[in-house]
Biopython code that builds the backbone (N, CA, C, O; Angstrom):
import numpy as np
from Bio.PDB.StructureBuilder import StructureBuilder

atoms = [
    (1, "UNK", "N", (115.194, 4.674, 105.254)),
    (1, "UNK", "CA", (114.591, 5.944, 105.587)),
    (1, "UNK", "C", (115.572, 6.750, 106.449)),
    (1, "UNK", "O", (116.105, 6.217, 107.422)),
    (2, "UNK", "N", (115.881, 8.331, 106.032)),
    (2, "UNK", "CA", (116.880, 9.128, 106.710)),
    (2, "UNK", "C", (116.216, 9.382, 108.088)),
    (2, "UNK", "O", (115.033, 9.624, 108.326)),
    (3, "UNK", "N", (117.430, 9.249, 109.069)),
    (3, "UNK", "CA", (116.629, 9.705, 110.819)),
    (3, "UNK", "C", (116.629, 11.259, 110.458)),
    (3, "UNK", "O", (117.438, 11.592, 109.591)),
    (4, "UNK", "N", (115.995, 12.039, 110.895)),
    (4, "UNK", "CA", (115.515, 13.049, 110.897)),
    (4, "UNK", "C", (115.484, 13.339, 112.349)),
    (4, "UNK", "O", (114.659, 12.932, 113.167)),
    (5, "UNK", "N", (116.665, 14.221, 112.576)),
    (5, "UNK", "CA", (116.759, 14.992, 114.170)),
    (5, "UNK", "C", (116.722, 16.241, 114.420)),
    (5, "UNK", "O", (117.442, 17.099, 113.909)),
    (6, "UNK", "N", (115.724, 16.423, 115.363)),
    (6, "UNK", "CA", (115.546, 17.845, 115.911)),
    (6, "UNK", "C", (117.148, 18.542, 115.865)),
    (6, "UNK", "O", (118.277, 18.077, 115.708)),
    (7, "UNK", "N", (116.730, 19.551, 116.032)),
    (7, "UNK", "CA", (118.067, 20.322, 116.714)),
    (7, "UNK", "C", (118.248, 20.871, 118.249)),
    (7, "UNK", "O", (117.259, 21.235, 118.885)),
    (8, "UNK", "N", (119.333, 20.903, 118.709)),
    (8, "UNK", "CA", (119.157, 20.765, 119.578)),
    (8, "UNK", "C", (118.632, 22.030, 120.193)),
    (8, "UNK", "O", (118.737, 23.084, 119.566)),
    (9, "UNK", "N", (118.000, 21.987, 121.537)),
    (9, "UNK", "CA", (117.133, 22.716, 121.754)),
    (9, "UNK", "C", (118.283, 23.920, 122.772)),
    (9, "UNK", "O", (118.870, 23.682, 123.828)),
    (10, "UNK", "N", (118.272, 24.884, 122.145)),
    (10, "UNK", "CA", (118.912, 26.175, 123.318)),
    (10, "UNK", "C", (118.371, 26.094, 124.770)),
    (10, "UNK", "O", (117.183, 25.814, 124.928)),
    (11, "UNK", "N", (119.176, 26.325, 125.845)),
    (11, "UNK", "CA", (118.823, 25.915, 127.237)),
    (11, "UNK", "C", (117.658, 26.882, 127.494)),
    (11, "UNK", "O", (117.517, 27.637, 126.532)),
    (12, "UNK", "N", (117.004, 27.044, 128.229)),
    (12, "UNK", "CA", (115.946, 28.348, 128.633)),
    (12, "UNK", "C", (116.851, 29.322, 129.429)),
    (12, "UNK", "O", (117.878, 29.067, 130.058)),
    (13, "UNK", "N", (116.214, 30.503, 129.245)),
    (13, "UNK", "CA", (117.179, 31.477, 129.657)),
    (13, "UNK", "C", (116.516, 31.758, 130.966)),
    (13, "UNK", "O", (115.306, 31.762, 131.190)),
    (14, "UNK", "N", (117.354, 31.959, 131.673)),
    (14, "UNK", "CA", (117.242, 32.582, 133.561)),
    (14, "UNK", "C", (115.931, 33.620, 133.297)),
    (14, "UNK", "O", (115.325, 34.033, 132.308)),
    (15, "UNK", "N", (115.863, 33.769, 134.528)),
    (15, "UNK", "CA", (114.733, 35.448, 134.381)),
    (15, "UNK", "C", (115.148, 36.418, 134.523)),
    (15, "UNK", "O", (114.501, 37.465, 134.565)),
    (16, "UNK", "N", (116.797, 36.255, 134.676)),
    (16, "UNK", "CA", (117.053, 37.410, 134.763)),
    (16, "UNK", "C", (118.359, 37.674, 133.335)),
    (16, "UNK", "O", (118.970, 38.717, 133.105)),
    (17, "UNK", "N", (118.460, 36.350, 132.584)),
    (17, "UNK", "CA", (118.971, 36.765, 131.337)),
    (17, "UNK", "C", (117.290, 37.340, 130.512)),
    (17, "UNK", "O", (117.191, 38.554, 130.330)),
    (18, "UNK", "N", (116.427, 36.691, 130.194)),
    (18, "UNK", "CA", (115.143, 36.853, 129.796)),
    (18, "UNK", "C", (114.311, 38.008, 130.002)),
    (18, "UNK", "O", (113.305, 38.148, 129.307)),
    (19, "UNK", "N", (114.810, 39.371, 131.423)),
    (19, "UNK", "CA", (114.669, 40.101, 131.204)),
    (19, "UNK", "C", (115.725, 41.278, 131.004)),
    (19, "UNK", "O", (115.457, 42.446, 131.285)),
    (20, "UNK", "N", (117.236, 40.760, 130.373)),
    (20, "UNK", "CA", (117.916, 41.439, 129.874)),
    (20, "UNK", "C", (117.380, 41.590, 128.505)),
    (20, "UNK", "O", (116.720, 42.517, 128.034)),
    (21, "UNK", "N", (117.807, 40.464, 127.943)),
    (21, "UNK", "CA", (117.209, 40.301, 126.599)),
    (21, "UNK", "C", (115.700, 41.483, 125.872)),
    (21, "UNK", "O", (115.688, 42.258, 124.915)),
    (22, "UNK", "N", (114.614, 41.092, 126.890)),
    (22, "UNK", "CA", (113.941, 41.996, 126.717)),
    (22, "UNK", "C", (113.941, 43.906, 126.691)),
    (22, "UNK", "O", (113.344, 44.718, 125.984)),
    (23, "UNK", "N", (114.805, 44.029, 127.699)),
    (23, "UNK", "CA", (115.092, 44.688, 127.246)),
    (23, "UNK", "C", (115.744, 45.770, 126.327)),
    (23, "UNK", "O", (115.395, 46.929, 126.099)),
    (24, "UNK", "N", (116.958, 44.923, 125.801)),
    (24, "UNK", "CA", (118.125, 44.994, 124.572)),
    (24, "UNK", "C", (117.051, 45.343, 123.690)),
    (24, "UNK", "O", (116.945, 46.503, 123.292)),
    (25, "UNK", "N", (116.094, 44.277, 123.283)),
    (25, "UNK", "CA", (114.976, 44.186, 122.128)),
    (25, "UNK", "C", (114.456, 45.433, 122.289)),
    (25, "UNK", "O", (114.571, 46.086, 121.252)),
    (26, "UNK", "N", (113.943, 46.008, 123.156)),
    (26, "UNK", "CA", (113.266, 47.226, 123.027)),
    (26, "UNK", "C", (113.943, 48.587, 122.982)),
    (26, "UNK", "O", (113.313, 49.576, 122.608)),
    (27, "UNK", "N", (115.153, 48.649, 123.338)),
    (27, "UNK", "CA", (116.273, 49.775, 122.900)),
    (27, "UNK", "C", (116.581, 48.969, 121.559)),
    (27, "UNK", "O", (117.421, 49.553, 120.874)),
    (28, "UNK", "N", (116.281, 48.200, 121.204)),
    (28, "UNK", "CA", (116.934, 47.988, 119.210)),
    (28, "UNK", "C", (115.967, 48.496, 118.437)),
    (28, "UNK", "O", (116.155, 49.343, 117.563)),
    (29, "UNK", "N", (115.022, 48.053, 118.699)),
    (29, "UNK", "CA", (113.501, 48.834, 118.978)),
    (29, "UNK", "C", (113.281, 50.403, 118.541)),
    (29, "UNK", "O", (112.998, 50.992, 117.498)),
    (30, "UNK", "N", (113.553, 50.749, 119.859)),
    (30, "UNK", "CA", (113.659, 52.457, 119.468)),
    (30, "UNK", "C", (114.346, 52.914, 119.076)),
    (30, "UNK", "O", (114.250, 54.139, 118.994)),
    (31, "UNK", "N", (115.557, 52.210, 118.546)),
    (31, "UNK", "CA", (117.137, 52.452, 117.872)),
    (31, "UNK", "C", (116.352, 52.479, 116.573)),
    (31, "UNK", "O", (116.190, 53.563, 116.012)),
    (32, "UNK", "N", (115.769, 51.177, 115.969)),
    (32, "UNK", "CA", (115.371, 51.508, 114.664)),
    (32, "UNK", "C", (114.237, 52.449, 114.099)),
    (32, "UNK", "O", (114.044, 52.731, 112.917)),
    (33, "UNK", "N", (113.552, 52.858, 115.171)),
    (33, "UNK", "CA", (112.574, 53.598, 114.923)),
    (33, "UNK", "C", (112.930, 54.936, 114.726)),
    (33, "UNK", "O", (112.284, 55.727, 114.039)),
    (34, "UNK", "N", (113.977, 55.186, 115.342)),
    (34, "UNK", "CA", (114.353, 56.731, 115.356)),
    (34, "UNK", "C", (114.336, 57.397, 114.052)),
    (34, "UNK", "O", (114.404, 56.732, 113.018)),
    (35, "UNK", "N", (114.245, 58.746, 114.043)),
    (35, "UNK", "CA", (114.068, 59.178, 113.008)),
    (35, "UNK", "C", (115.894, 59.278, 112.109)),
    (35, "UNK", "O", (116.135, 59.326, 110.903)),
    (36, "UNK", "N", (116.506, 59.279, 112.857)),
    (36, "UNK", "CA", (117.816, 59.529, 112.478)),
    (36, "UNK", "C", (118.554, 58.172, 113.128)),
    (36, "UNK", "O", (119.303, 58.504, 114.047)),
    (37, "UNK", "N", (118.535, 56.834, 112.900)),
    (37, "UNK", "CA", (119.080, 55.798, 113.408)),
    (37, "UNK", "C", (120.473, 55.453, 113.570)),
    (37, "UNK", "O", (121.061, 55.566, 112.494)),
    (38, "UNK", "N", (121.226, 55.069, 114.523)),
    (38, "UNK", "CA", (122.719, 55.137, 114.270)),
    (38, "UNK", "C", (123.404, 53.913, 113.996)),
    (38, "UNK", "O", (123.846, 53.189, 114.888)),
    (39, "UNK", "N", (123.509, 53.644, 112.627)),
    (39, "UNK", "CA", (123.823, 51.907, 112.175)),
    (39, "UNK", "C", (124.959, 51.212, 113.426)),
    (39, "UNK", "O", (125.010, 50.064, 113.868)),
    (40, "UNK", "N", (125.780, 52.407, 113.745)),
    (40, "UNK", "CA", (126.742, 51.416, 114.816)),
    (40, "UNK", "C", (125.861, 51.530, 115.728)),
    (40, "UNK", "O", (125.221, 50.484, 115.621)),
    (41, "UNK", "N", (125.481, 52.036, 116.434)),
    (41, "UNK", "CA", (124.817, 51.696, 117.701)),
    (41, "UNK", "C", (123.966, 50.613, 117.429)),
    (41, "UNK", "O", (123.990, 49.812, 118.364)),
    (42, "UNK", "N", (123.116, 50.228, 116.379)),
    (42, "UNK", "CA", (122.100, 48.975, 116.538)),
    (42, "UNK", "C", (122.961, 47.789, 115.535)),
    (42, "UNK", "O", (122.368, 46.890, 114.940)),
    (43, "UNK", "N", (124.517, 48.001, 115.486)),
    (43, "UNK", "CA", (124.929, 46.940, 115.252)),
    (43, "UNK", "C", (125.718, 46.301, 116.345)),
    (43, "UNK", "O", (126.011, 45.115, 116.499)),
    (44, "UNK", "N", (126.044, 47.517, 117.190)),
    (44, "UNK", "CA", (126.595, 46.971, 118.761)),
    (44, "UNK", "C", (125.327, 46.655, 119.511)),
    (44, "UNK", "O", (125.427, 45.717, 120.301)),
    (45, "UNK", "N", (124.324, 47.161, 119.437)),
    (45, "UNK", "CA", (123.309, 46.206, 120.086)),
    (45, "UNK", "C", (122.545, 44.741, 119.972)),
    (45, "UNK", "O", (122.017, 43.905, 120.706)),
    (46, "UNK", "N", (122.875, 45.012, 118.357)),
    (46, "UNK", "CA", (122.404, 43.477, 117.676)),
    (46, "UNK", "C", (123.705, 42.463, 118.090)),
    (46, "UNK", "O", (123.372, 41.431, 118.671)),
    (47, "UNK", "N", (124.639, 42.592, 117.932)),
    (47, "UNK", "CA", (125.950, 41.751, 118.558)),
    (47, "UNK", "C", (126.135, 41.529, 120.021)),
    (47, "UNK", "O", (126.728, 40.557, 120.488)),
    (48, "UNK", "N", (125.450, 42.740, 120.901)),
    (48, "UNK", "CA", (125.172, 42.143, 122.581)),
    (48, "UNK", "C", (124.519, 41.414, 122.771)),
    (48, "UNK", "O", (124.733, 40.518, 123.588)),
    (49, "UNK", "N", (122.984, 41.583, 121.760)),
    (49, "UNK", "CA", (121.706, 40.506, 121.923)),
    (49, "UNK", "C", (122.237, 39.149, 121.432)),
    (49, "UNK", "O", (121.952, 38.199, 122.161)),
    (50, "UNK", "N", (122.852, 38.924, 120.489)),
    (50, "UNK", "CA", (123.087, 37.502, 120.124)),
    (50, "UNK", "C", (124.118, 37.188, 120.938)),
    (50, "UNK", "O", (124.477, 36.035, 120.697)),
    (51, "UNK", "N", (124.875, 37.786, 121.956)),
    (51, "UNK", "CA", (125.984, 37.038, 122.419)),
    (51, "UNK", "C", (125.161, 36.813, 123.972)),
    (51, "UNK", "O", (125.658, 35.983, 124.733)),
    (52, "UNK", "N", (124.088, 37.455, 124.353)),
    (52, "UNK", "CA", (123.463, 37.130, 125.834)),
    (52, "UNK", "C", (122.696, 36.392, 125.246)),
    (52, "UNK", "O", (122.103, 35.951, 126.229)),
    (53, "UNK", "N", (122.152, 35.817, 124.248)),
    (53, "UNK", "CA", (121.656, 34.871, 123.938)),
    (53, "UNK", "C", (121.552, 33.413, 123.912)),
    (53, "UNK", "O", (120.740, 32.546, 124.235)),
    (54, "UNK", "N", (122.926, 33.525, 123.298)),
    (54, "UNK", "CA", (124.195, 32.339, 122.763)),
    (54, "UNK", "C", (124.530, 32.029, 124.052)),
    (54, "UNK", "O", (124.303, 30.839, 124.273)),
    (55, "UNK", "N", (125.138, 32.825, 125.326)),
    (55, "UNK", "CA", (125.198, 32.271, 126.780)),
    (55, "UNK", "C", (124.648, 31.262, 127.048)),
    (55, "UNK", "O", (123.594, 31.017, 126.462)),
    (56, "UNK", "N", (125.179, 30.312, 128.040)),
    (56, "UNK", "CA", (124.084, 30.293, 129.216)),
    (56, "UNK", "C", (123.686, 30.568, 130.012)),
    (56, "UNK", "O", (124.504, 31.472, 130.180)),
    (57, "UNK", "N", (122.855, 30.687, 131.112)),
    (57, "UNK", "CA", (122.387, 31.370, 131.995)),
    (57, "UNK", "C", (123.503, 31.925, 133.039)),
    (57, "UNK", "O", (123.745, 33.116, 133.233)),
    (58, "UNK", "N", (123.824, 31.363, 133.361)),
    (58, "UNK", "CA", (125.385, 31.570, 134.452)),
    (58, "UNK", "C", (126.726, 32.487, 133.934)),
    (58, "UNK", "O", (127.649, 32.842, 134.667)),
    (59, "UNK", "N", (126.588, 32.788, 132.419)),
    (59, "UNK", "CA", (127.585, 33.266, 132.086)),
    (59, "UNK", "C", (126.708, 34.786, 131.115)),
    (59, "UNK", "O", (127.129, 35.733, 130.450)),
    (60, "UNK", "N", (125.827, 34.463, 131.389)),
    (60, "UNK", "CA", (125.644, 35.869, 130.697)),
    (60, "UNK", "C", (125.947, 37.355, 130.818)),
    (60, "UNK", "O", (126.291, 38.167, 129.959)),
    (61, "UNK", "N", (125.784, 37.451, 131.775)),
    (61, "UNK", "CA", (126.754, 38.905, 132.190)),
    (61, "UNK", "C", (127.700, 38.854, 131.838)),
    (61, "UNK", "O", (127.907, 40.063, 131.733)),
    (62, "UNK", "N", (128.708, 38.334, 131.473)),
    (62, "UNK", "CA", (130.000, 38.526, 130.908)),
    (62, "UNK", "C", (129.846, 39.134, 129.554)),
    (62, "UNK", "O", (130.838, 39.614, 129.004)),
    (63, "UNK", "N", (128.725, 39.149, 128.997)),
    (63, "UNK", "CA", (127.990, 39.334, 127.573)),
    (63, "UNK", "C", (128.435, 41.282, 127.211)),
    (63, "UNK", "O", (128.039, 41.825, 126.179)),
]
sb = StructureBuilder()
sb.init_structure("model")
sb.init_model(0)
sb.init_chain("A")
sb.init_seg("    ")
for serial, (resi, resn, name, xyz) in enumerate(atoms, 1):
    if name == "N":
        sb.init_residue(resn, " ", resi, " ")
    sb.init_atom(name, np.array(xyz, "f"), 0.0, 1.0, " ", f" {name:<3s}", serial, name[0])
structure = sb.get_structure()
């Protein structure tokens, strides 16, 4: 029988990466909602969010 392993679990993010994050999400947010959306701007925002993500807590500002 194959072992079958989780993956590993991403660290929890600080509260104060957790409320970066949140907020990124909600300017991507109103980025896509706009009536006139600007593909670079919510592709430089989608590439900040996954890289303060991908951090860990201690290094996220460098993001």
């Amino acid at each position: 029988m194959p072992d079958h392993r989780q993956p590993a679990p991403r660290p929890t993010p600080s509260l104060r990466q957790a409320r970066l994050i949140g907020r990124l999400r909600a300017t991507l947010f109103e980025l896509q909602c706009d009536a006139d959306p600007d593909p670079v701007a919510i592709d430089r925002l989608m590439r900040r969010l996954a890289r303060v993500r991908g951090h860990g807590s201690r290094s996220f500002l460098r993001a």
